[in-house]
C-alpha positions as CSV (number, residue, x, y, z in Angstrom):
1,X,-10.1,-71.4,14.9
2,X,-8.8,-68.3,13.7
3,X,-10.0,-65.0,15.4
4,X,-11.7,-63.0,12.2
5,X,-9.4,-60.5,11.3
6,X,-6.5,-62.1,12.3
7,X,-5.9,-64.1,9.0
8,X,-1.9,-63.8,7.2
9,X,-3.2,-62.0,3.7
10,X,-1.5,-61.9,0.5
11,X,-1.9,-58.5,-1.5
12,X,-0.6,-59.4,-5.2
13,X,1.5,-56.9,-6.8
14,X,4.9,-57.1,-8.9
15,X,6.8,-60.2,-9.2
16,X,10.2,-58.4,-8.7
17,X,9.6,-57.0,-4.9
18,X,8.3,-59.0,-2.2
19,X,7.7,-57.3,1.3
20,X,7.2,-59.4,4.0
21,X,5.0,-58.1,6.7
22,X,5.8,-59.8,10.4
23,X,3.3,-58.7,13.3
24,X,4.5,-58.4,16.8
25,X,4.1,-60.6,20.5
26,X,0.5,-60.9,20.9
27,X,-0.6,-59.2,17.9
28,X,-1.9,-60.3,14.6
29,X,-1.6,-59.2,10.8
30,X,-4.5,-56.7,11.1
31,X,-1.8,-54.5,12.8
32,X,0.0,-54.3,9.3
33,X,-2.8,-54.4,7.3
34,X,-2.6,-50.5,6.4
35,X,1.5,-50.4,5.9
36,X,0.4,-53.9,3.7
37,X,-2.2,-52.2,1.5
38,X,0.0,-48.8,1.0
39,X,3.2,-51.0,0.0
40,X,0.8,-52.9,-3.0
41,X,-0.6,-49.4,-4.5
42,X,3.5,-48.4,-4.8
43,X,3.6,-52.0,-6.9
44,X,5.0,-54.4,-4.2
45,X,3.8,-58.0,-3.8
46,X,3.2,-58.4,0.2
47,X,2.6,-61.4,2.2
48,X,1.9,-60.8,6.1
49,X,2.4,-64.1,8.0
50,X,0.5,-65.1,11.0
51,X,2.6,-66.2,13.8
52,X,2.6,-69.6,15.2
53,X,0.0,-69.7,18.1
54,X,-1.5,-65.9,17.5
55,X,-4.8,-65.0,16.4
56,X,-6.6,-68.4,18.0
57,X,-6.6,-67.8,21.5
58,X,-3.7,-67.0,24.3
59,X,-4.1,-70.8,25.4
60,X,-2.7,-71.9,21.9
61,X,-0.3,-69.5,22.1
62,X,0.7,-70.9,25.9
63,X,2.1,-74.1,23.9
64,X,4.2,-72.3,21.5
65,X,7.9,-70.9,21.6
66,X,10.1,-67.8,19.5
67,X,11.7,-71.0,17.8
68,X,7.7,-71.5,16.3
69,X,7.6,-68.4,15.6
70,X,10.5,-67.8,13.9
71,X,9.4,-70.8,11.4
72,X,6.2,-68.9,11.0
73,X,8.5,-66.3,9.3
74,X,10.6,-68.5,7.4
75,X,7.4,-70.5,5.7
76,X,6.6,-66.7,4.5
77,X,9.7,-66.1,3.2
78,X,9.4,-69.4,1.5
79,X,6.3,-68.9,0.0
80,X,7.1,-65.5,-1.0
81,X,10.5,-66.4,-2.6
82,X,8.3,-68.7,-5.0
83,X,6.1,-65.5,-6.1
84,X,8.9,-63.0,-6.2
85,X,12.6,-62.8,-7.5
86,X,13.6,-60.5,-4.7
87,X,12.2,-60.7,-1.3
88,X,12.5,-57.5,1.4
89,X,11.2,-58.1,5.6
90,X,9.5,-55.1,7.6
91,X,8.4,-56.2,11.2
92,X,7.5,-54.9,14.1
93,X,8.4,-55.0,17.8
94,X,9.2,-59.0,18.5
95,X,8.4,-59.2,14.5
96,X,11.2,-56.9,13.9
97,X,13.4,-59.3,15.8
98,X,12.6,-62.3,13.6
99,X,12.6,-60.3,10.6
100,X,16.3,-58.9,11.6
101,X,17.7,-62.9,12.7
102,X,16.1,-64.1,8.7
103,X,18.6,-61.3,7.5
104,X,21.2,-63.4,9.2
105,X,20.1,-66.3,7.5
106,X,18.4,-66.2,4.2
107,X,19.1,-63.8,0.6
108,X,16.7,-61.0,2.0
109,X,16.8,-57.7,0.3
110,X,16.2,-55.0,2.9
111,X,15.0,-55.1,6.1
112,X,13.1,-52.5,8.4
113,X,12.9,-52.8,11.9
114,X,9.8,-51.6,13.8
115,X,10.3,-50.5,17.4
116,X,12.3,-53.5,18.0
117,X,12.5,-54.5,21.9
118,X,16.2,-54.6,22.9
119,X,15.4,-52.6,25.6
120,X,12.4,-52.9,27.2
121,X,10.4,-50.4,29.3
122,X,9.2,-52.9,31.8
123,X,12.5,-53.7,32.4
124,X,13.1,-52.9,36.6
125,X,9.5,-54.9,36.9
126,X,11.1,-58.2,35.7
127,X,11.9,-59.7,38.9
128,X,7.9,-59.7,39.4
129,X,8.0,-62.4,36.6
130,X,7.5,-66.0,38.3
131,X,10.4,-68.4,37.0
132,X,9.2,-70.1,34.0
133,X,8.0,-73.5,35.8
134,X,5.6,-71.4,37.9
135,X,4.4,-69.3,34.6
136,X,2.3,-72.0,33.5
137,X,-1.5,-71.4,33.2
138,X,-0.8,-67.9,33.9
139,X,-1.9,-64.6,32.1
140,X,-1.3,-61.3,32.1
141,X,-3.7,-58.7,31.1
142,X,-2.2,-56.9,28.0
143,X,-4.0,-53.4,27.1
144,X,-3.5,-51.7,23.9
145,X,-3.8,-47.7,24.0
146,X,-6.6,-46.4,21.9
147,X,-5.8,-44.4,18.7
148,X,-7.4,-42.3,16.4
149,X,-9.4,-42.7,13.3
150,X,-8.8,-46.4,13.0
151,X,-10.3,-48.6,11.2
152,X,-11.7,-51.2,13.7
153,X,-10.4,-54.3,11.5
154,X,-6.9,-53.0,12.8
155,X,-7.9,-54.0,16.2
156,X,-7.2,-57.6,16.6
157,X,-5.1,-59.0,19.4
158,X,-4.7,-60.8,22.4
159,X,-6.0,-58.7,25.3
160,X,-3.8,-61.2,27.6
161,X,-0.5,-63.0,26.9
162,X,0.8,-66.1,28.5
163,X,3.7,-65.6,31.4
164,X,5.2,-68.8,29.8
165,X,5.9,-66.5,26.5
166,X,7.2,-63.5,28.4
167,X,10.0,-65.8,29.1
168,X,10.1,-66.8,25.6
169,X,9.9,-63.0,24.3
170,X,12.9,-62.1,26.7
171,X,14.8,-65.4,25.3
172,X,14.1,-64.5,21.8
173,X,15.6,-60.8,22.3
174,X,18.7,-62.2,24.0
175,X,19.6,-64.2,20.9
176,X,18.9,-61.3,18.7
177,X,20.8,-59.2,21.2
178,X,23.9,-61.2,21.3
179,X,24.1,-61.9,16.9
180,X,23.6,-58.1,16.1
181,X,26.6,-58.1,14.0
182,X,25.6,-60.7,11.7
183,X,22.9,-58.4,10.5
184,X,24.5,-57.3,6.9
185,X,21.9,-56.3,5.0
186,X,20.5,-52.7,4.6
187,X,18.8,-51.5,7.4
188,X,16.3,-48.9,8.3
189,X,15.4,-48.5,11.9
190,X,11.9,-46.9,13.1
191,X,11.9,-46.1,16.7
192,X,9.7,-43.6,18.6
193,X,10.8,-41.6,21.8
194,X,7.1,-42.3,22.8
195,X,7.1,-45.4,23.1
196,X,5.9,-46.9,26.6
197,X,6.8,-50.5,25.9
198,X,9.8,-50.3,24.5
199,X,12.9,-48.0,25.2
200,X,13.8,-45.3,23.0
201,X,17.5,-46.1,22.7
202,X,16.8,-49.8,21.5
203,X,16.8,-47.9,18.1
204,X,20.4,-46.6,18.4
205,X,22.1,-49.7,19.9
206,X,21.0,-51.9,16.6
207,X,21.9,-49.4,14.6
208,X,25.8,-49.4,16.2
209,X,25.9,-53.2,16.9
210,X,24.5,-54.3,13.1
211,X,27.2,-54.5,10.4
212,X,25.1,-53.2,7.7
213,X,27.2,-51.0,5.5
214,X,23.5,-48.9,4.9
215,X,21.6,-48.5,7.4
216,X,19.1,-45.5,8.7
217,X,17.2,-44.8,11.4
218,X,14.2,-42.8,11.8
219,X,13.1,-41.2,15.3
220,X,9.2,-40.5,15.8
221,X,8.4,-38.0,18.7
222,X,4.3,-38.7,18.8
223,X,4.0,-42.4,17.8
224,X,3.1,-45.3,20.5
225,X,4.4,-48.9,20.0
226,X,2.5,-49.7,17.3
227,X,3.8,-47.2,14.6
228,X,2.3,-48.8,12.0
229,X,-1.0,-47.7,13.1
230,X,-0.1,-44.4,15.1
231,X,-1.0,-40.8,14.4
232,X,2.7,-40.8,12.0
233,X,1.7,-44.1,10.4
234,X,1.7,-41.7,6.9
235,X,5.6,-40.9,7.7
236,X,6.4,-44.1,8.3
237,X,5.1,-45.2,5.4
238,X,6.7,-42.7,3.3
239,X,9.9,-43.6,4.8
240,X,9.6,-47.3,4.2
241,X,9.0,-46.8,0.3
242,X,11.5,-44.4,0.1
243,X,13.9,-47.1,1.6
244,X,12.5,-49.9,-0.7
245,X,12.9,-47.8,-3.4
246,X,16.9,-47.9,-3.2
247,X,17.0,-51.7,-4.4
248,X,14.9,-51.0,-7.6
């Protein structure tokens, strides 16, 4: 059963621009419900996707891998191809990985990458991580900081994550990691210096390892992880459509 609030949605708009919204490890779509419901009042036609094994419950997610979540994103792309003639990808943290690897692989427009986890902060801690065998039926509680003025419907995740999927997290990064330069497409990079999950310069070393002829990156100085629900959510935002904007 699906947690409520944690459904993909589908936000109708023009049949020119699609934006694909992909949600991050442990989260769920409600974290890009906002960025989602700004990019349909500029016009767009947006489709968030729910990951394969998120939003049910951390057990379901236990039996998944980054491969089944990966499809996740390509069924959206699929079904968003059939409702648009052009077809953009914004995700965030692991969903900014998947979103960047489906640039490598199918016609997308433009893609933005949300605090994307090359680096991560955790990093000297890994060698606390059991090998995968012994990660099985093992959790890790996974707290989210509180923010401001949100909406509570933004608020749906996993408040533990399955040590099994750490590994898979840190497998799915590598891949990204070493196929950087097949990313092509244009590229705008989001990436705050206040970000205690992910490490600041993970921003710069896409942006010199992809071989997007346009690319961009914007630095936040206040923002958490979650940008697209942080106190500079607005600038992101603003950023994003202005990026968008160039393919019209």
């Amino acid at each position: 059963m699906i947690l409520r609030g944690a459904e993909p949605f589908f936000l109708p708009g023009d049949k020119e621009q699609g934006i694909l919204l992909v949600h991050g490890f442990t989260g769920t779509p409600a974290e890009m419900i906002l960025l989602g419901e700004y990019l349909q009042q500029k016009g767009y036609t947006v489709l968030a996707v729910r990951l394969c094994g998120h939003g049910t419950t951390p057990e379901d997610m236990a039996k998944t891998d980054w491969h089944n979540w990966y499809d996740s994103v390509c069924d959206g792309y699929d079904l968003l191809r059939g409702a648009c003639r052009k077809v953009s990808v914004i995700g965030l943290s692991m969903g900014a990985l998947l979103a960047m690897r489906l640039s490598m692989e199918s016609d997308v427009e433009r893609v933005i990458s949300l605090s994307a986890p090359i680096f991560i902060s955790s990093e000297k801690n890994l060698h606390l991580l059991p090998p995968l065998e012994s990660s099985k039926g093992r959790y890790m509680t996974k707290r989210r900081r509180k923010m401001p003025d949100l909406p509570e419907r933004c608020n749906v995740f996993y408040h533990k994550m399955p040590l099994v999927c750490v590994h898979e997290l840190l497998d799915c990064i590598a891949a990204v990691k070493a196929e950087l330069a097949k990313v092509e497409k244009p590229l705008l990079i989001v990436q705050s210096r206040n970000d205690h999950t992910v490490k600041a310069d993970s921003g710069e070393y896409i942006f010199t390892h992809v071989e997007s002829k346009e690319k961009e990156i914007l630095h936040l100085n206040h923002s958490g992880h979650i940008v697209t629900l942080d106190t500079e959510r607005q600038m992101v935002f603003d950023k994003i459509n202005e990026f968008l904007a160039k393919s019209q």
